[in-house]
C-alpha positions, 0 to 999 in steps of 0.5 A: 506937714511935709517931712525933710531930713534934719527936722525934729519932731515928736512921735509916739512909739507904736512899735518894738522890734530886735532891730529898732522901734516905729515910731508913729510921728503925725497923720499916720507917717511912721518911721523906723529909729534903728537899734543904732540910732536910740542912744550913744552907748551900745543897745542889747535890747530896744526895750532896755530903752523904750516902751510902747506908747513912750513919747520921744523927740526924733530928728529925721535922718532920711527919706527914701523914695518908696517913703521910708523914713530913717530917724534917730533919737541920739541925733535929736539930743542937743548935746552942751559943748563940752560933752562933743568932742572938739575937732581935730587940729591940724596934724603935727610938722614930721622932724626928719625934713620930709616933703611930708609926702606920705609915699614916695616922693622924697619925705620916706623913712628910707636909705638916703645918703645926702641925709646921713643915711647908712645901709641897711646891715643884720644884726650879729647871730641873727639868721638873714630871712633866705638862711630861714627860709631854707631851715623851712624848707629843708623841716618842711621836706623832712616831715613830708617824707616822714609821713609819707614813709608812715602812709606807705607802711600802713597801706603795704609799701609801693610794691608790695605784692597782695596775694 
């Protein structure tokens, strides 16, 4: 029997890893349903899940060329409609008369005067961002002499003479 990805078929698991368990699926094919694939919710420890000799029902997820075979047990569950999650609308009409461009183009969220817009103004008591920048710089430079004053004394001072 060949095996194609998107089948479902049942195998008996012959093996238990930290990072998955084989399962063995006919004529002596085993396949590998990784520690991702077992269930929908968070997997600690494969054997939490599975035992050997367990039979499971597994969908193939893939083939590779040198014959290994990716299986998924979460994927062979049919799942009744209302637990999938339903599909996503459209997404809603942007109000503000967008292009609904999401860079560039005329649908920004920038100054624009034909459409009412005003400059940009800081608000009152409140320290522009080069205000801020030459606080930091000017503590910056502070706390660097300082500690440099500091290294200075412990090594004896630049021209300090050693006798």
């Amino acid at each position: 029997m060949a095996i194609e990805v998107g089948t479902k078929l049942e195998g008996k698991v012959t093996g238990i890893t930290h990072f998955g368990a084989f399962v063995d699926l006919s004529g002596g094919v085993t396949g590998l349903v990784h520690i991702s694939e077992i269930a929908d919710n968070y997997v600690k420890d494969v054997n939490d899940h599975l035992k050997i000799n367990d039979v499971v029902t597994v969908k193939v997820i893939n083939v590779d060329k040198d014959g290994k075979i990716g299986l998924s047990i979460k994927q062979a569950v049919d799942k009744p409609a209302s637990e999938a999650r339903p599909p996503r609308g459209p997404r809603p009409e942007r109000t503000g008369g967008g292009s609904g461009e999401r860079f560039g183009g005329g649908g920004g969220g920038g100054f624009n005067r034909e459409r009412g817009g005003r400059p940009f103004k800081p608000a009152p008591n409140k320290p522009s961002f080069e205000d801020k920048m030459s606080r930091f710089l000017k503590d910056s430079e502070e706390r660097i002499s300082s500690i440099k004053k500091q290294t200075e004394s412990k090594r004896g001072g630049r021209g300090a003479k050693r006798m």
